[in-house]
C-alpha positions in Angstrom: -42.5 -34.8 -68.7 -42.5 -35.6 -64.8 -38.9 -35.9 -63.1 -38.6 -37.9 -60.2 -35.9 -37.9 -57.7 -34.8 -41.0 -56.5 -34.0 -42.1 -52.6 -30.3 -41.7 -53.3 -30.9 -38.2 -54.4 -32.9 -37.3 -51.4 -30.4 -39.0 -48.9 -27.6 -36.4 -50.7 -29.3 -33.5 -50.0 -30.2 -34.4 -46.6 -26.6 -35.3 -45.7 -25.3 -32.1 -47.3 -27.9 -30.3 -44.9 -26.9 -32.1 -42.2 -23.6 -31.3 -42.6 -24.3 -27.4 -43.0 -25.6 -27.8 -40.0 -23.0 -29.4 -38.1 -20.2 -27.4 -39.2 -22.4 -24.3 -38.3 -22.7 -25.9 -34.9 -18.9 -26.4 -34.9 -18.6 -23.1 -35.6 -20.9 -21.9 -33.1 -19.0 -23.7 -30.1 -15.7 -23.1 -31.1 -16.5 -19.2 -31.2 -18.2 -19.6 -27.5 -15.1 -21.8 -26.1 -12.8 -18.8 -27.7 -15.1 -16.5 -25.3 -15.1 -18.5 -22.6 -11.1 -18.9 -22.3 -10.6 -15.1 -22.5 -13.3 -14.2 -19.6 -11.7 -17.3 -17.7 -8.3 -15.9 -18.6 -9.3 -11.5 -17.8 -11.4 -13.4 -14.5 -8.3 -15.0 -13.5 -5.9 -12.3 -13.7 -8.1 -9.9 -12.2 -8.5 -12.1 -9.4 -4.0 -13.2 -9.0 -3.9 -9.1 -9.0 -7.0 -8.2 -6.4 -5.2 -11.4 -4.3 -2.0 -9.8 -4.1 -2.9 -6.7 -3.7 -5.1 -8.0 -0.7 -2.0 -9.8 0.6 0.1 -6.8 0.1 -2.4 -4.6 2.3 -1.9 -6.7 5.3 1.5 -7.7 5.0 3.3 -4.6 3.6 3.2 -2.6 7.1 5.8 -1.0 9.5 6.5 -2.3 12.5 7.6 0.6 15.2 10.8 -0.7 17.1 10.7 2.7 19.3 9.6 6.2 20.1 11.3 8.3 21.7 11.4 12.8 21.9 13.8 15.0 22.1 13.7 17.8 24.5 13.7 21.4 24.9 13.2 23.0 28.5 10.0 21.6 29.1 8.9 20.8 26.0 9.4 17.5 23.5 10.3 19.5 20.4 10.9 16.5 17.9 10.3 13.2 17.6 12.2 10.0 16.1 10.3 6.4 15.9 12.4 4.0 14.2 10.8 1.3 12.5 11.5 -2.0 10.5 9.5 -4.6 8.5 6.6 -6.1 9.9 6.8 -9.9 9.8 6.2 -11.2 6.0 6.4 -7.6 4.7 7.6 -7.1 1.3 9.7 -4.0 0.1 8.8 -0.9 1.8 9.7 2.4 0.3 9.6 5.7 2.9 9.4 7.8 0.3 6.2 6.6 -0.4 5.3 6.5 3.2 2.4 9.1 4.1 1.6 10.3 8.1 -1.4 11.7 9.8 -0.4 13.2 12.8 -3.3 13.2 15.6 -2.1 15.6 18.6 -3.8 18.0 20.4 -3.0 20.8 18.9 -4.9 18.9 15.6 -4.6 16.9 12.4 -1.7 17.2 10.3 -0.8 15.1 7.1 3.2 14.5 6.7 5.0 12.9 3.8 8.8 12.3 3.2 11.1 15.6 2.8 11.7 14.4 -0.7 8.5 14.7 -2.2 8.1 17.5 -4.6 6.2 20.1 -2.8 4.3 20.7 -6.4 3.0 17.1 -6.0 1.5 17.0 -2.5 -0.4 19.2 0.1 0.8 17.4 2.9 1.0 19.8 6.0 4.9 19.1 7.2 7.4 16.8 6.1 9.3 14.0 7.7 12.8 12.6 7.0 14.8 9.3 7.4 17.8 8.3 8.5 19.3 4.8 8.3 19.9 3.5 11.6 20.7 -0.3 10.3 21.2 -0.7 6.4 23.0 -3.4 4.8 22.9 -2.6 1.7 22.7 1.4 1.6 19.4 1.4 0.6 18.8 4.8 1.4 14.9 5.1 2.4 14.0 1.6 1.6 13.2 -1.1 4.2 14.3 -4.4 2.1 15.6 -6.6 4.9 14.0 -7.4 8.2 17.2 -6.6 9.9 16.9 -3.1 7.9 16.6 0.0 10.8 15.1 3.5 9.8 14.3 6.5 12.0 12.1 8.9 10.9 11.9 11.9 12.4 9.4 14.8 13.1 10.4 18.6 13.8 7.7 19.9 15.6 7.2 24.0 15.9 4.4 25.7 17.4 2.6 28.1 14.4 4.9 26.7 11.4 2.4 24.5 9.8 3.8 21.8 11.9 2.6 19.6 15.1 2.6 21.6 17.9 5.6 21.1 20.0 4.5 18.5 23.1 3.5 19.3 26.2 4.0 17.4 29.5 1.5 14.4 29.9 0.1 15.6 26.2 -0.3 12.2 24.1 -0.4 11.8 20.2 -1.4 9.1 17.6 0.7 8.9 14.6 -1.1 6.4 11.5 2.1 5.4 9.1 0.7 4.3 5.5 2.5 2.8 3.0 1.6 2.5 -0.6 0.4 -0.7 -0.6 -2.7 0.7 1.7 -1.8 -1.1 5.2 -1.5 0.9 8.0 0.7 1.3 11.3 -0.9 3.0 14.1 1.1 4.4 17.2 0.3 5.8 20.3 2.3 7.5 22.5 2.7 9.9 25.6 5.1 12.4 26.7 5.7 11.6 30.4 4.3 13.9 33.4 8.1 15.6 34.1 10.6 16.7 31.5 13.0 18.8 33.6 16.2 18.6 33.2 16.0 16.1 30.8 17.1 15.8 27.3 15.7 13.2 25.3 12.7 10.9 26.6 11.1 7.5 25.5 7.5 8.1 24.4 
């Protein structure tokens, strides 16, 4: 014959629907909140790294403490800039230290006389020479009392600057691996004779 459902088996099946539902909703949420802590955790990492590295690219910099040449007749036939820490600069490692030379003679690109020649096409090389180092740190500037001189042999038609010229000027960019940059200007002076060494 007929079979009839009563109220109370009605209200079951609606609460068992009800409660498919929900946990599917539960479900649902918990999966996006999952999602949502991940991107927030990958957006803030990404952002603590692009921060520092921001920080680093205007902190991390040389600071020149002085320029001066070496001279040859009547020519300035190397150069020696020692330089420290900028203020709030972190560790800075010469090795990793790349130079564009802008004389008039042209462009050049310099690196540090350790570099494997295999792993660069820089045009010349540089090298350094503690002047003030605490803690022997060979080509590292880790202190702001640290000192380092780096110097530049220039020789005319040896893939190197040009040797300098009386009144001739020159604007060396010093960048560091972090991607700040140092830029230096400097001048020979109108007379050299009969001198030996000169500040620039």
């Amino acid at each position: 014959m007929f079979e009839f459902i009563t109220d109370e088996e009605e209200r079951g099946q609606v609460g068992i629907g009800t409660l498919i539902v929900f946990i599917a909703m539960v479900l649902v949420a918990a999966i996006a909140a999952g999602v949502l802590i991940n991107t927030a955790g990958f957006l803030q990492s990404k952002a603590q790294a692009t921060g520092e590295q921001s920080s680093a690219q205007v902190s991390d910099r040389l600071q020149a403490v002085s320029t001066t040449g070496e001279v040859s007749g009547d020519q300035v036939v190397k150069v020696n800039v020692i330089v420290s820490q900028a203020p709030g600069a972190g560790e800075i490692d010469l090795r990793n230290v790349s130079v564009n030379w802008i004389g008039p003679d042209g462009t050049y690109t310099i690196v540090h006389d350790k570099v494997d020649d295999s792993a660069t096409s820089a045009d010349s090389k540089f090298n350094v020479t503690e002047v003030k180092d605490a803690d022997n740190s060979a080509s590292v500037l880790n202190d702001a009392d640290d000192r380092l001189r780096m110097t530049f042999d220039l020789n005319s038609g040896d893939n190197k600057p040009d040797v300098l010229d009386e009144g001739e000027s020159v604007t060396i960019k010093i960048n560091t691996m972090s991607g700040s940059t140092t830029a230096i200007r400097f001048t020979v002076p109108e007379s050299l004779s009969g001198k030996s060494g000169v500040e620039l």
